[in-house]
C-alpha positions, 0 to 999 in steps of 0.5 A: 500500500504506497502513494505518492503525491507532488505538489507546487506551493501556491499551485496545488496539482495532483500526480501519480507515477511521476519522476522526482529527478536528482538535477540541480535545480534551477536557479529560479525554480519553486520549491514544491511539497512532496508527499509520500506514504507507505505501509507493510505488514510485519516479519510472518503475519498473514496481513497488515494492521497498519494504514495511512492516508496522504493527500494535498488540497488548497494548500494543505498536505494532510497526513493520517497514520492508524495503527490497528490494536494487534489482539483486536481481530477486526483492528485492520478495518478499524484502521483502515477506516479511520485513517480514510475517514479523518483524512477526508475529515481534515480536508474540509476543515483544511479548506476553513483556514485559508487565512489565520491559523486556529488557535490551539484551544479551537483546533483541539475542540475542531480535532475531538469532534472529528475524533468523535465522529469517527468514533461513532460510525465505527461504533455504529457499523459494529454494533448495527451491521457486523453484530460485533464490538467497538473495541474489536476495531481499536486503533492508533492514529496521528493526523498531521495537517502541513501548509504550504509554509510549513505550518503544522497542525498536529492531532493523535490518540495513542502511540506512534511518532511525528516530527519535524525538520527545520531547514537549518537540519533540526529535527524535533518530535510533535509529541510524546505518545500515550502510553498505558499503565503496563509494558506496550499498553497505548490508548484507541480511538475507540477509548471511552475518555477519548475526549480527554486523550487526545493530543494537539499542537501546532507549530507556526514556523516559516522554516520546515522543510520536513514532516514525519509520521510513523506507526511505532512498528517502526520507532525503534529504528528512527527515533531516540526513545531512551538511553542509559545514563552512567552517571546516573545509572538510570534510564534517560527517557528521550523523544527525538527522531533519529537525523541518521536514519530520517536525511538519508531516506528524505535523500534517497526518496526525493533526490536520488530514486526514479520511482520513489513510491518503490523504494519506500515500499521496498525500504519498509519491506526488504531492509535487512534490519527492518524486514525484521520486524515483527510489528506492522509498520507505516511511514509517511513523509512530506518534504519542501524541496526543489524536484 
């Protein structure tokens, strides 16, 4: 499952199966937004659990990832759906900001009730046409909203990764994710105190360059999670993505790859670290460049 979209600032366009070459760019050439994302099943599961959903519209590149619960069997559709579904939600209200960005309080009430929303027509669909439980379809999910000016509006239930780039090359996490009281324990979508769970920020910045979002099937290669301190003798808690791992992938997608929905797909898939894996794991990238 992988996508790939390209985008003009200030020129929205749709494309498929183009060609990001690795010239020099011009010296008068637009910078453009580039939006890749992709998912792949864990080391011997029959499916994968995982899903994400990119897009760009009037402005905004929208970013969802959904994680299914592993011991919850309809978890797959539960994701799936989620990630389309508050996809095409973001899409309206990305359309409602064409001048201000919201403030933090206002995006957080705008973000519960889509949560909401979704929520319901899962619950809906369990109880009324599958005879099963809201719970059997449990999910993560990040949804990430990114302007052409590298403004980012970011929304998550559960566990996972975001973060961002800045053009002098700093990367930084958008949020810790929620974990539960024991070991591999998280929060759904489907969670009861989904109002009280769900986490918002935004950050107003003239200078990104780069927007990550990752299901943790994946965190454990990609992010600084924690380090043991010897001085001392502790372990040190960190939330910081990992620039080692996130530059050169951005390079080899968006610089030096002729197909780069493949090379993605192939990287979550047939990496020899990585292929490794027994969690499901999704990706998605944008990036501010000249293609």
């Amino acid at each position: 499952m992988w996508s790939l979209i390209r985008a003009k600032k200030n020129d929205i366009k749709r494309e498929t199966n183009t060609t990001l070459l690795p010239d020099e760019p011009e010296e008068h050439s637009a910078e453009r937004w580039a939006l890749i994302g992709a998912s792949a099943k864990g080391a011997n599961k029959i499916s994968c659990q995982d899903s994400h959903y990119i897009k760009q519209i009037d402005g905004w590149s929208i970013m969802v990832v959904a994680d299914g619960a592993g011991s919850c069997p309809k978890s797959r559709l539960g994701a799936k759906y989620a990630a389309q579904r508050i996809g095409t939600l973001l899409e309206s209200l990305a359309k409602s900001y064409h001048v201000d960005l919201p403030d933090e309080k206002v995006f957080e009430a705008q973000i519960v009730l889509r949560f909401l929303k979704v929520r319901s027509e899962l619950e809906f669909f369990a109880t009324k046409k599958a005879n099963a439980n809201l719970n059997d379809y449990s999910t993560t999910v990040i949804a990430l909203l990114v302007s052409n000016e590298g403004h980012i509006l970011c929304a998550n239930i559960g566990d996972g990764r975001a973060g961002f780039r800045t053009k002098e090359g700093q990367w930084q996490a958008l949020f810790a994710p929620l974990k539960g009281e024991y070991a591999n324990e998280t929060h759904f979508l489907t969670s009861r105190n989904l109002c009280r769970l769900v986490q918002t920020s935004i950050v107003k910045a003239s200078n990104v360059d780069a927007v990550v979002a990752l299901t943790d099937g994946l965190e454990n290669y990609a992010w600084n999670i924690s380090h043991f301190d010897e001085r001392s003798n502790r372990v040190i808690q960190k939330n910081e993505p990992f620039p080692d791992f996130f530059n050169p992938l951005i390079e080899s997608l968006f610089y030096g790859s002729s197909n780069p929905n493949d090379t993605l797909n192939q990287f979550l898939t047939d990496n020899p670290i990585i292929k490794q894996e027994i969690d499901d794991r999704s990706l998605v990238v944008a990036h501010l460049g000249h293609f």
